[in-house]
mmCIF file as gemmi writes it, N, C-alpha and C atoms, coordinates in Angstrom:
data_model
loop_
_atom_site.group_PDB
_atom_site.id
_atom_site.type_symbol
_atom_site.label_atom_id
_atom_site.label_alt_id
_atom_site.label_comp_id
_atom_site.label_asym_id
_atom_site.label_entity_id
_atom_site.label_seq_id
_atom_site.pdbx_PDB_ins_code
_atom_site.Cartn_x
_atom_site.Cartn_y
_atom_site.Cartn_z
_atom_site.occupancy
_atom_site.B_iso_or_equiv
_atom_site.pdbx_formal_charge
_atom_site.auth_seq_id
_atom_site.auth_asym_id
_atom_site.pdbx_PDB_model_num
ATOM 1 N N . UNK Axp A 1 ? -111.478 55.875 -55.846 1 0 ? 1 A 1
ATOM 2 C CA . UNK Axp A 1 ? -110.171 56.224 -55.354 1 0 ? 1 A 1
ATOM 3 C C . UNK Axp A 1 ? -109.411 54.94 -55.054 1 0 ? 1 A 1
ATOM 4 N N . UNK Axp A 2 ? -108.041 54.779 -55.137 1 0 ? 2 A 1
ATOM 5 C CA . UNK Axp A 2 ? -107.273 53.794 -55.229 1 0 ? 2 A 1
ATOM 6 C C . UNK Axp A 2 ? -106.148 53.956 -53.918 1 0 ? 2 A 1
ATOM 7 N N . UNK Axp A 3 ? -106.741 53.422 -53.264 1 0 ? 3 A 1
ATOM 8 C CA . UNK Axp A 3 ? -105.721 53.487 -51.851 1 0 ? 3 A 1
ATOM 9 C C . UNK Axp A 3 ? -103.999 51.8 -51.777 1 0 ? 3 A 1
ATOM 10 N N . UNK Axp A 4 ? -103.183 52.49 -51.965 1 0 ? 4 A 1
ATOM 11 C CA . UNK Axp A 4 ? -102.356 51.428 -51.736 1 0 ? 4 A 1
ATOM 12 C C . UNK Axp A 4 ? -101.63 51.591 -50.367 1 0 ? 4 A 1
ATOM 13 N N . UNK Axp A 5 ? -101.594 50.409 -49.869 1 0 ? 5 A 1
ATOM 14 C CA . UNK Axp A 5 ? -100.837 50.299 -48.401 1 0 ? 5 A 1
ATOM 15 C C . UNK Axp A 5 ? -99.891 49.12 -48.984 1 0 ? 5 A 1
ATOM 16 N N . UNK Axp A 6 ? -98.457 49.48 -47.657 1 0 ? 6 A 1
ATOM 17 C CA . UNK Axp A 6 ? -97.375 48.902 -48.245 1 0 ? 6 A 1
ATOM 18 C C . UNK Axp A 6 ? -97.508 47.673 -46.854 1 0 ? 6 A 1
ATOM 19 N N . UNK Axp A 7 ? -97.297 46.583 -47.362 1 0 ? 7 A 1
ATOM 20 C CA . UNK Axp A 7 ? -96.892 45.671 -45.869 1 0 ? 7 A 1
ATOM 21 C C . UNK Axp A 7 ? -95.896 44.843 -46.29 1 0 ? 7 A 1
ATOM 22 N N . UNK Axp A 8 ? -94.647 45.138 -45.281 1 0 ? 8 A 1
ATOM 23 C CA . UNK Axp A 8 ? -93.475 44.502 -45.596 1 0 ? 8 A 1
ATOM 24 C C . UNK Axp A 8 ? -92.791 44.906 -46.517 1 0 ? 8 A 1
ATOM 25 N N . UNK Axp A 9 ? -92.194 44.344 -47.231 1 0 ? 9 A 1
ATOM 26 C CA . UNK Axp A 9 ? -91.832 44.804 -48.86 1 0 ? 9 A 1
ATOM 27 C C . UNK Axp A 9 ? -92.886 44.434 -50.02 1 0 ? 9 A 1
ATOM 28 N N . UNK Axp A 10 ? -94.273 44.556 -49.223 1 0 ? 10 A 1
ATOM 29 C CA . UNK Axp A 10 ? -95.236 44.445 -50.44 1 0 ? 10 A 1
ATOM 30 C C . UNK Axp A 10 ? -96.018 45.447 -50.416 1 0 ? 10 A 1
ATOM 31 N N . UNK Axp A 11 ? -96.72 45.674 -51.572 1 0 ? 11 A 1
ATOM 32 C CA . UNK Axp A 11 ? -97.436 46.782 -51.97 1 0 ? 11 A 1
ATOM 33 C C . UNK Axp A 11 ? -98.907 46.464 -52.062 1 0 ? 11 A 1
ATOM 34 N N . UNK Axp A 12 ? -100.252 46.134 -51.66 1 0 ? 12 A 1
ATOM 35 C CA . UNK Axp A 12 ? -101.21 45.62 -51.9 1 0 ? 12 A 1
ATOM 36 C C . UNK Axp A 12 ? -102.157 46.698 -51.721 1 0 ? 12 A 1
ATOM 37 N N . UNK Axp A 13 ? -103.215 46.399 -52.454 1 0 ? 13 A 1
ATOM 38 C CA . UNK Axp A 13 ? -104.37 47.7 -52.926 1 0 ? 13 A 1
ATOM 39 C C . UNK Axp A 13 ? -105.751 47.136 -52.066 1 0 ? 13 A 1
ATOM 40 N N . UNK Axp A 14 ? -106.098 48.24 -51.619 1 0 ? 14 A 1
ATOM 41 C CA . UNK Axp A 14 ? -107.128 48.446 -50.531 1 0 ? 14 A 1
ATOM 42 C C . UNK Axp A 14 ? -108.191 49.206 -51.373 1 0 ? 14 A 1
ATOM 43 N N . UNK Axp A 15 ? -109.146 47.929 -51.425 1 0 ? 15 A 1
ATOM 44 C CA . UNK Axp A 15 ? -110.709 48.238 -52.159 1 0 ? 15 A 1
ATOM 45 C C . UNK Axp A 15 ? -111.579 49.149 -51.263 1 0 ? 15 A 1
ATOM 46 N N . UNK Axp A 16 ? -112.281 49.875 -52.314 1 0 ? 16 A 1
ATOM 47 C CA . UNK Axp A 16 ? -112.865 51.117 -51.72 1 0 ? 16 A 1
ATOM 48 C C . UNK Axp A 16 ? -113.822 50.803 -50.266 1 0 ? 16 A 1
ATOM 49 N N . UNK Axp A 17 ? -114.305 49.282 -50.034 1 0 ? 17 A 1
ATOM 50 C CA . UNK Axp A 17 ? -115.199 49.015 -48.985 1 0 ? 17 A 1
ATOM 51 C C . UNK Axp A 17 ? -114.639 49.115 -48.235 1 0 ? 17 A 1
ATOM 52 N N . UNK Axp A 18 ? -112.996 48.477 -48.002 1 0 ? 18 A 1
ATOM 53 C CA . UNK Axp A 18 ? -112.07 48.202 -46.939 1 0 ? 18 A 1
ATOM 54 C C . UNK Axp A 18 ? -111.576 50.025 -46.436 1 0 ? 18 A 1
ATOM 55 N N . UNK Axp A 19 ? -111.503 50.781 -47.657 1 0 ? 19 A 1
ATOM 56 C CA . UNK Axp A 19 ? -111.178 52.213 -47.225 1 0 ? 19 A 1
ATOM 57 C C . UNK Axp A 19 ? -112.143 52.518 -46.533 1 0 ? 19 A 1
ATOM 58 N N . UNK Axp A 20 ? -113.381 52.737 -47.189 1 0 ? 20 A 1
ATOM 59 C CA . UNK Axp A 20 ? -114.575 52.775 -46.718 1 0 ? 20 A 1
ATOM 60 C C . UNK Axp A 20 ? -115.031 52.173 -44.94 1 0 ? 20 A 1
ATOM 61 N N . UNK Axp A 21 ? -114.62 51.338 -44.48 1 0 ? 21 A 1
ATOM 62 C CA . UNK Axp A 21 ? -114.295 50.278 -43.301 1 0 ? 21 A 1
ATOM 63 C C . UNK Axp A 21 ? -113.371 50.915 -42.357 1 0 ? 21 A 1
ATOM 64 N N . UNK Axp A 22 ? -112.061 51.419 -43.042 1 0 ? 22 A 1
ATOM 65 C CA . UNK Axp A 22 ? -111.289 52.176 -42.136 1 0 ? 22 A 1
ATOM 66 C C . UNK Axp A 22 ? -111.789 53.426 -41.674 1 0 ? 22 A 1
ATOM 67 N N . UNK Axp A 23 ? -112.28 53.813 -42.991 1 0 ? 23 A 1
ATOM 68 C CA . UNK Axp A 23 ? -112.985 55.576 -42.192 1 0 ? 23 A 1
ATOM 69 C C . UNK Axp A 23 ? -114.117 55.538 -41.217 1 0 ? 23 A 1
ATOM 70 N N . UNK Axp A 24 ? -114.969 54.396 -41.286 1 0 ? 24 A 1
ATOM 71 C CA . UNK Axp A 24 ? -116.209 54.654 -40.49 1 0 ? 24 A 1
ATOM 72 C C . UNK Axp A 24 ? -115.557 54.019 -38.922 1 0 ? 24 A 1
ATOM 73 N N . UNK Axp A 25 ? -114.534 53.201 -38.577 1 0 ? 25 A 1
ATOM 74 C CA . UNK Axp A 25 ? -114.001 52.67 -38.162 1 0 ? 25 A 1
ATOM 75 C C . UNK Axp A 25 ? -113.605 53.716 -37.075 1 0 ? 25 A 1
ATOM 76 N N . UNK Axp A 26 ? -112.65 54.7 -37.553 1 0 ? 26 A 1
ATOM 77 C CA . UNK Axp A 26 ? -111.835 55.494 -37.029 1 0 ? 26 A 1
ATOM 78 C C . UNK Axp A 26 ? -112.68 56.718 -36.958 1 0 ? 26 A 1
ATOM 79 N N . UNK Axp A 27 ? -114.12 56.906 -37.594 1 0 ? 27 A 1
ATOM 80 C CA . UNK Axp A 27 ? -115.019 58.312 -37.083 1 0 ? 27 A 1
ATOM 81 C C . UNK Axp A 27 ? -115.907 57.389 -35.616 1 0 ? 27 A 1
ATOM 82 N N . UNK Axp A 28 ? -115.942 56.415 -35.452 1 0 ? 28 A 1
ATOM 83 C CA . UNK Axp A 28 ? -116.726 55.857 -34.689 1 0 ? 28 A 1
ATOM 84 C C . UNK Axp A 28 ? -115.772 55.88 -33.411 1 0 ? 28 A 1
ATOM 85 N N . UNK Axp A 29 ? -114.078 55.376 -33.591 1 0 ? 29 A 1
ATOM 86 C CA . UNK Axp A 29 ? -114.149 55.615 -32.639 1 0 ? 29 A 1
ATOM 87 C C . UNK Axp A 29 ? -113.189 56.88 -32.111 1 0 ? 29 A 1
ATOM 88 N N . UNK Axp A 30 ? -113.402 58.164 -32.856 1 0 ? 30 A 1
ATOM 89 C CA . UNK Axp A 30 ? -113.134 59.431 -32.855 1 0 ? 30 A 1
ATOM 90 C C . UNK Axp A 30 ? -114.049 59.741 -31.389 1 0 ? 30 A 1
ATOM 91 N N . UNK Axp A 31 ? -115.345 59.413 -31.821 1 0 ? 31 A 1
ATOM 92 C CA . UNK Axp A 31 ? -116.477 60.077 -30.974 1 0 ? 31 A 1
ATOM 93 C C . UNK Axp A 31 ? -116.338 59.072 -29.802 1 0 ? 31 A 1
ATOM 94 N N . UNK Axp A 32 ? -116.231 57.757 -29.816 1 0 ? 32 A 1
ATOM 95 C CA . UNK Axp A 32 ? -115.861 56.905 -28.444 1 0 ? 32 A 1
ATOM 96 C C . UNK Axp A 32 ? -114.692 57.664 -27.467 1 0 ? 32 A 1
ATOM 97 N N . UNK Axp A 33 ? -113.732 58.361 -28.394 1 0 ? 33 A 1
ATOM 98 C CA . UNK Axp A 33 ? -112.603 58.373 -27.421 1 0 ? 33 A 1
ATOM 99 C C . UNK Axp A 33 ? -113.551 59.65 -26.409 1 0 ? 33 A 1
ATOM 100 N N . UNK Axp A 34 ? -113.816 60.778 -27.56 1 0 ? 34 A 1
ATOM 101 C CA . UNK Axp A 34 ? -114.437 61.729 -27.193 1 0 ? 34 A 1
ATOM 102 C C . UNK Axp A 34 ? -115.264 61.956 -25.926 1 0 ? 34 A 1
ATOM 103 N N . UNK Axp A 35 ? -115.95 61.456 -26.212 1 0 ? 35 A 1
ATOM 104 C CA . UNK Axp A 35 ? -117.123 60.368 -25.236 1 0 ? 35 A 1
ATOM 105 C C . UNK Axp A 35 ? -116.205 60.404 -23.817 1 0 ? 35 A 1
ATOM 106 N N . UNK Axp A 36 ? -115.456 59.738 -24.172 1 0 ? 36 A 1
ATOM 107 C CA . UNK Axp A 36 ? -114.4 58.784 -22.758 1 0 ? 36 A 1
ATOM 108 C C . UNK Axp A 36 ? -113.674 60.011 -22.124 1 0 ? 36 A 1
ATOM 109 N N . UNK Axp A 37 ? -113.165 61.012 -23.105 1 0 ? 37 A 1
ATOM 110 C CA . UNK Axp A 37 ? -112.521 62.35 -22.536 1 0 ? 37 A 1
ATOM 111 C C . UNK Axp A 37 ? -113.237 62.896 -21.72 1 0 ? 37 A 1
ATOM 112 N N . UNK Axp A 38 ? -114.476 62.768 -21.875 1 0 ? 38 A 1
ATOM 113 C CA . UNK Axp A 38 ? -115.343 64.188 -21.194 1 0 ? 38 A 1
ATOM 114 C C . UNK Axp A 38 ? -116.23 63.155 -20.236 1 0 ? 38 A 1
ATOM 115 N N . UNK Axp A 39 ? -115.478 61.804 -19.857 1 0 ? 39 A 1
ATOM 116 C CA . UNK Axp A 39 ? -116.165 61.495 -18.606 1 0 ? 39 A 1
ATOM 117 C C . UNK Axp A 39 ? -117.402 60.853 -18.791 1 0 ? 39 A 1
ATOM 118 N N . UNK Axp A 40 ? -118.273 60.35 -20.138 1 0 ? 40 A 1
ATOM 119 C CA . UNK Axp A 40 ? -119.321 59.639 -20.634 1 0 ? 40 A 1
ATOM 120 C C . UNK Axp A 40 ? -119.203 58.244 -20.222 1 0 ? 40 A 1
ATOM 121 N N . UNK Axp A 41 ? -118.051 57.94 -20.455 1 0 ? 41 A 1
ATOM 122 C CA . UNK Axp A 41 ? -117.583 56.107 -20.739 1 0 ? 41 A 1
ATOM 123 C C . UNK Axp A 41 ? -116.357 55.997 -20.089 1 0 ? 41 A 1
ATOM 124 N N . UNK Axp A 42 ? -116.125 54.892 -19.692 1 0 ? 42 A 1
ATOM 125 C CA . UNK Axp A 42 ? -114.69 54.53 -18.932 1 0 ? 42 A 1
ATOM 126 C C . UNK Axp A 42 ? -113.624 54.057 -19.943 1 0 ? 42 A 1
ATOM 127 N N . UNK Axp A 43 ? -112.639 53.946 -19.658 1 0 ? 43 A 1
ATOM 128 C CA . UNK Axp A 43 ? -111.257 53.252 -20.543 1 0 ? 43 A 1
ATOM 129 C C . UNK Axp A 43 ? -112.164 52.051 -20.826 1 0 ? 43 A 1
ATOM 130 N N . UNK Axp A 44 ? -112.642 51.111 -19.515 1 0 ? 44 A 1
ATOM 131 C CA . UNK Axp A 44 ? -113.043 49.478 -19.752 1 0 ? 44 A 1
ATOM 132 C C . UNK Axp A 44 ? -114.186 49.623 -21.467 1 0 ? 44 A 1
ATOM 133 N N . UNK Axp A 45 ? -115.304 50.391 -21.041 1 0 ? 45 A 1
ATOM 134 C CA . UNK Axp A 45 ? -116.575 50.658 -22.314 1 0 ? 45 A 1
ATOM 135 C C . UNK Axp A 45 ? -115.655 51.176 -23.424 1 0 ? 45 A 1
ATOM 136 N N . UNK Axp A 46 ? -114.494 52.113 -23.405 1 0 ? 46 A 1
ATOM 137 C CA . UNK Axp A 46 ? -113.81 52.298 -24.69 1 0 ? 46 A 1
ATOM 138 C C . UNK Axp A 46 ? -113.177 50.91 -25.513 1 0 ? 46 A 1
ATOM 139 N N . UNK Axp A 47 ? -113.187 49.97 -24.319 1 0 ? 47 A 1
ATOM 140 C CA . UNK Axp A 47 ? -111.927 48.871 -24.794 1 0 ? 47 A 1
ATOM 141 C C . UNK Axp A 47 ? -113.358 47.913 -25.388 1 0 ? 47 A 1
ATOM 142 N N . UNK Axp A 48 ? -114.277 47.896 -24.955 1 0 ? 48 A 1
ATOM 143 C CA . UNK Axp A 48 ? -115.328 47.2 -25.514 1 0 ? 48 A 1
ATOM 144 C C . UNK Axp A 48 ? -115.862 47.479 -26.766 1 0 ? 48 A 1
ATOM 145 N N . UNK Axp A 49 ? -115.813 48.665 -27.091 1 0 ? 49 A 1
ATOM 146 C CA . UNK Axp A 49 ? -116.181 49.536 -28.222 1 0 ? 49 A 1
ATOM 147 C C . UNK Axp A 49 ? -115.047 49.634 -29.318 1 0 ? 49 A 1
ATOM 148 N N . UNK Axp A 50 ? -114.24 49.501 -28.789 1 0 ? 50 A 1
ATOM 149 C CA . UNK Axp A 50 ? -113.026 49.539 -30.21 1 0 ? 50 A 1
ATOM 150 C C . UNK Axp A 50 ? -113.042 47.711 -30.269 1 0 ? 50 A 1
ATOM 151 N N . UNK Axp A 51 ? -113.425 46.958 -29.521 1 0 ? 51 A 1
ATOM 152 C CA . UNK Axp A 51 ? -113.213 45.347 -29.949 1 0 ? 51 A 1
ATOM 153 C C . UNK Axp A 51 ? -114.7 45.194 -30.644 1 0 ? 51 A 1
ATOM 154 N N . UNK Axp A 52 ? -115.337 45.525 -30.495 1 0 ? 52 A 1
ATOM 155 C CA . UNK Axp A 52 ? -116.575 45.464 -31.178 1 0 ? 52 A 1
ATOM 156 C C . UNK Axp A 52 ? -116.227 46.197 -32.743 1 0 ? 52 A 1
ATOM 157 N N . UNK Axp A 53 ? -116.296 47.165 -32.784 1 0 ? 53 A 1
ATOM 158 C CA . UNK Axp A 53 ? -116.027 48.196 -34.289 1 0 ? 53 A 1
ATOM 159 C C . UNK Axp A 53 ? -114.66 47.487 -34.606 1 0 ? 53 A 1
ATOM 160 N N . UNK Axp A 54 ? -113.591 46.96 -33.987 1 0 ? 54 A 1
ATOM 161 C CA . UNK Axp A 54 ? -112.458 45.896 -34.888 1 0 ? 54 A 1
ATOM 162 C C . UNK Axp A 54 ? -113.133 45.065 -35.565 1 0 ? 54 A 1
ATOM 163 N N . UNK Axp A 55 ? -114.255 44.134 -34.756 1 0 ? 55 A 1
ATOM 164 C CA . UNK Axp A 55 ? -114.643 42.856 -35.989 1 0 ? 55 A 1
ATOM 165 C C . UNK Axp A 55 ? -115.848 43.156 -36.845 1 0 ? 55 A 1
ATOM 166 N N . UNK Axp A 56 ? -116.755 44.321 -36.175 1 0 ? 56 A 1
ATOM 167 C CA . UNK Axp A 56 ? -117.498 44.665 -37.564 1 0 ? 56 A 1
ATOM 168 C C . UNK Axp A 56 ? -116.992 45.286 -38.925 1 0 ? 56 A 1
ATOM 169 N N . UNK Axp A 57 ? -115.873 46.117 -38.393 1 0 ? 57 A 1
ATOM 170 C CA . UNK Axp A 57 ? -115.028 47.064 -39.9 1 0 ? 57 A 1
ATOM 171 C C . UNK Axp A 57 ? -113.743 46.304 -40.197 1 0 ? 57 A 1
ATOM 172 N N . UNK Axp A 58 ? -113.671 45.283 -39.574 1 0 ? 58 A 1
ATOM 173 C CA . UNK Axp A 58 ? -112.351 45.066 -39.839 1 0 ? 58 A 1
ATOM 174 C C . UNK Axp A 58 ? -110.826 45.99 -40.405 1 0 ? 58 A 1
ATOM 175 N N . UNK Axp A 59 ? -110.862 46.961 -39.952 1 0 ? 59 A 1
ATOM 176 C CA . UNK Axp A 59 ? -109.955 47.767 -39.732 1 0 ? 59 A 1
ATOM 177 C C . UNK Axp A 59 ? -107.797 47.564 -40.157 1 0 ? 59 A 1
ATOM 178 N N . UNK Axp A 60 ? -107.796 47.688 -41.673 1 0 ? 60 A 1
ATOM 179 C CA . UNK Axp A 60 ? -106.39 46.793 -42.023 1 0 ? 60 A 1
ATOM 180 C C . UNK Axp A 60 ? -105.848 47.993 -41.564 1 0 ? 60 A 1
ATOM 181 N N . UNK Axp A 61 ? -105.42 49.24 -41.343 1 0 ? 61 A 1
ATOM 182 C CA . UNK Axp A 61 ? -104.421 49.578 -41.143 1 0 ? 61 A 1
ATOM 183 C C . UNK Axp A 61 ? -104.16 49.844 -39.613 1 0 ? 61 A 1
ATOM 184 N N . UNK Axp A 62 ? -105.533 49.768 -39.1 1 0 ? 62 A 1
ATOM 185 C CA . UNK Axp A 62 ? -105.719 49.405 -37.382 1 0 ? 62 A 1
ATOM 186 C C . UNK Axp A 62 ? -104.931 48.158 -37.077 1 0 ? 62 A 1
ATOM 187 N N . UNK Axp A 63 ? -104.94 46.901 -38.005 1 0 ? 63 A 1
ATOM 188 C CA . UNK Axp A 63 ? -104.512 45.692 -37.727 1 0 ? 63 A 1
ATOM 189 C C . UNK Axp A 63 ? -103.124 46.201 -37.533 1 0 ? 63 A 1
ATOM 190 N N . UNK Axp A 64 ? -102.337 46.43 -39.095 1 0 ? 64 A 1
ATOM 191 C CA . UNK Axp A 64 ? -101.223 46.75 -39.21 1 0 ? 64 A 1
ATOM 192 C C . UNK Axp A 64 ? -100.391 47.502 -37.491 1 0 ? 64 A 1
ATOM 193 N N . UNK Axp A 65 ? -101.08 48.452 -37.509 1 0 ? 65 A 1
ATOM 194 C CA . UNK Axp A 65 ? -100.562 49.283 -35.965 1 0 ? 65 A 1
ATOM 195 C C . UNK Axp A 65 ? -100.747 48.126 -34.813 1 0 ? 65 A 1
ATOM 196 N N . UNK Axp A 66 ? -101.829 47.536 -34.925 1 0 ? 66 A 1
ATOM 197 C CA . UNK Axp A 66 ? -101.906 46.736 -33.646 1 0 ? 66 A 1
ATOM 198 C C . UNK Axp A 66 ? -100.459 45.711 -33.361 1 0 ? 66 A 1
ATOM 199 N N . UNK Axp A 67 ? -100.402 45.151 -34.646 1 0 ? 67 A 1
ATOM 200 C CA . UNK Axp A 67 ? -99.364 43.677 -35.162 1 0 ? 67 A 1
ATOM 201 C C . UNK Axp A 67 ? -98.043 44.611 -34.198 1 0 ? 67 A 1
ATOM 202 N N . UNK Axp A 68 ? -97.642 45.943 -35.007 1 0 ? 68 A 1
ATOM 203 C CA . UNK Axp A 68 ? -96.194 46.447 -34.647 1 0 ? 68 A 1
ATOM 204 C C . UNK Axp A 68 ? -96.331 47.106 -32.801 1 0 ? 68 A 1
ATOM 205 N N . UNK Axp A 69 ? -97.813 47.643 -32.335 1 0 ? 69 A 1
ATOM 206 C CA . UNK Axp A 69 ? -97.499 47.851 -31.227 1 0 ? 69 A 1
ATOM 207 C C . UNK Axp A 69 ? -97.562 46.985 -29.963 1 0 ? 69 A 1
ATOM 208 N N . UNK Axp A 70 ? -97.652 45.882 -30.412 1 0 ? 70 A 1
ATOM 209 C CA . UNK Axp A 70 ? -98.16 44.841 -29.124 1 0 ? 70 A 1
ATOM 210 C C . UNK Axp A 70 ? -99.848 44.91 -28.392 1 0 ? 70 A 1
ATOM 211 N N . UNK Axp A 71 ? -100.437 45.99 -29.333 1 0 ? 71 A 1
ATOM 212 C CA . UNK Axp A 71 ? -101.432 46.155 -28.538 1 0 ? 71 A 1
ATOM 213 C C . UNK Axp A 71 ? -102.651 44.992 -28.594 1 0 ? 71 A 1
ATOM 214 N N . UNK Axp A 72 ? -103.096 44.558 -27.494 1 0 ? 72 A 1
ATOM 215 C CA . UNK Axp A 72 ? -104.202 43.575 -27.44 1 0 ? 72 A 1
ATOM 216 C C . UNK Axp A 72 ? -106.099 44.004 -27.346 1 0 ? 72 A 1
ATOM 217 N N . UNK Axp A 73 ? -106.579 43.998 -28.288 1 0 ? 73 A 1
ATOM 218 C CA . UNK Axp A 73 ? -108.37 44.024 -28.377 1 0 ? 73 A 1
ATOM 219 C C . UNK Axp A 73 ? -108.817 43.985 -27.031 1 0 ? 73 A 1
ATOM 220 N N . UNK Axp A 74 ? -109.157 44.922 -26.282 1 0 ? 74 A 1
ATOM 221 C CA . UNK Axp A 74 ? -110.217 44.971 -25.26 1 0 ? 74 A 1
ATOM 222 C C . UNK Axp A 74 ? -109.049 45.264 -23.901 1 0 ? 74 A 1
ATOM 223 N N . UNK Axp A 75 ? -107.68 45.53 -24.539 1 0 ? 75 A 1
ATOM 224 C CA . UNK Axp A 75 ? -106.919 46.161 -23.324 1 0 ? 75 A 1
ATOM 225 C C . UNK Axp A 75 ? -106.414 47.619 -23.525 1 0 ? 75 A 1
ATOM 226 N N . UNK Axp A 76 ? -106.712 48.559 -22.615 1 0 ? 76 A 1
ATOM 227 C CA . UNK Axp A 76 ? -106.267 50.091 -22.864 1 0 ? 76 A 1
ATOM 228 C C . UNK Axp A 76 ? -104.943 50.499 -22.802 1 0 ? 76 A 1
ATOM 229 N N . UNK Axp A 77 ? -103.926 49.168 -22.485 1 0 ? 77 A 1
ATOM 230 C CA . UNK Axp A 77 ? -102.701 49.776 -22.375 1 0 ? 77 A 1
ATOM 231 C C . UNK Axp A 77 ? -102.234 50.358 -23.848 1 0 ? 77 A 1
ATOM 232 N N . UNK Axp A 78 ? -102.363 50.211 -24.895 1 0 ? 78 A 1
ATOM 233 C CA . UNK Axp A 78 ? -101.648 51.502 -25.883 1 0 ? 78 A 1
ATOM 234 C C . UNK Axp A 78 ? -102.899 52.815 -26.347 1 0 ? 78 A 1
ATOM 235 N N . UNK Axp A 79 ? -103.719 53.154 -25.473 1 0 ? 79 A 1
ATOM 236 C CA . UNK Axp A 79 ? -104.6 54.124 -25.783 1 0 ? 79 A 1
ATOM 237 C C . UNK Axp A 79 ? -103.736 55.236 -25.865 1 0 ? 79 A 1
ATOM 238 N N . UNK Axp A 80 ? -104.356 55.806 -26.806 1 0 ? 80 A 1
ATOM 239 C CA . UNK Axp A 80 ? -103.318 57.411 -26.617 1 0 ? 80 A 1
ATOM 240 C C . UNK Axp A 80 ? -103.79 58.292 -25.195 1 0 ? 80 A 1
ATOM 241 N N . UNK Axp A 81 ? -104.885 57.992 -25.01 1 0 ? 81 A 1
ATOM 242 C CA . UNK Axp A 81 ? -105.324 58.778 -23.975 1 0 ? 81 A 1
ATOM 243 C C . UNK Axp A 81 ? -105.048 58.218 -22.024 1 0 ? 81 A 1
ATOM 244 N N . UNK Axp A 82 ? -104.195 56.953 -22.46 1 0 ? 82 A 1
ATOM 245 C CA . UNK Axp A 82 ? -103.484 56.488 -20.972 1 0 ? 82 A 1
ATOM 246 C C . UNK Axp A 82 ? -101.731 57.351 -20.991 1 0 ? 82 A 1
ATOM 247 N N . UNK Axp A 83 ? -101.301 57.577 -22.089 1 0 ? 83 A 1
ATOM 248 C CA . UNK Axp A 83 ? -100.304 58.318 -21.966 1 0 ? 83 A 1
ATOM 249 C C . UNK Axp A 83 ? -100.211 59.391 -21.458 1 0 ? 83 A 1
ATOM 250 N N . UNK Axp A 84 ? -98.945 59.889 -20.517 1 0 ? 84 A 1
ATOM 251 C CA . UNK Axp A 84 ? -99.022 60.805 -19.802 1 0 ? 84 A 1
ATOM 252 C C . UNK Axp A 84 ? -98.104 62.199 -20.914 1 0 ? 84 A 1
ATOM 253 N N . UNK Axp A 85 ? -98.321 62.971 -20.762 1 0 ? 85 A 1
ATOM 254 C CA . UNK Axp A 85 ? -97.673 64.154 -21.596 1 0 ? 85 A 1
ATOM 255 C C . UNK Axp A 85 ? -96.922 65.121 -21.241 1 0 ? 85 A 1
């Protein structure tokens, strides 16, 4: 499968490992947040766990979101789950 992501006004193609990288990336920390919802783990162990799974999967479209939201590795301020609703 041929995944293209656009950055900027460029178009660059995302090899199946790097897709591959994003999905295990984002099922890993599916079950972290999970985890953290139901009172397992704190925000702090979530923020440890998504900086850890950032530099093993290296995560490009995680990067991408990080770059535009200001968000910083190992701080919970843009968690979806600190937002109030």
């Amino acid at each position: 499968m041929l995944v293209m992501l656009q950055t900027g006004s460029e178009v660059a193609r995302m090899s199946e490992e790097q897709f591959r990288n994003e999905k295990m990336y984002h099922a890993t920390m599916n079950i972290a947040k999970s985890l953290m919802e139901q009172g397992a783990m704190t925000a702090e162990e979530y923020g440890q766990i998504d900086t850890i799974f950032r530099n093993k999967y290296r995560p490009i479209l995680v990067s991408l979101q990080t770059e535009i939201s200001g968000y910083k590795a190992g701080s919970m301020a843009s968690c979806d789950t600190d937002k109030e609703e």
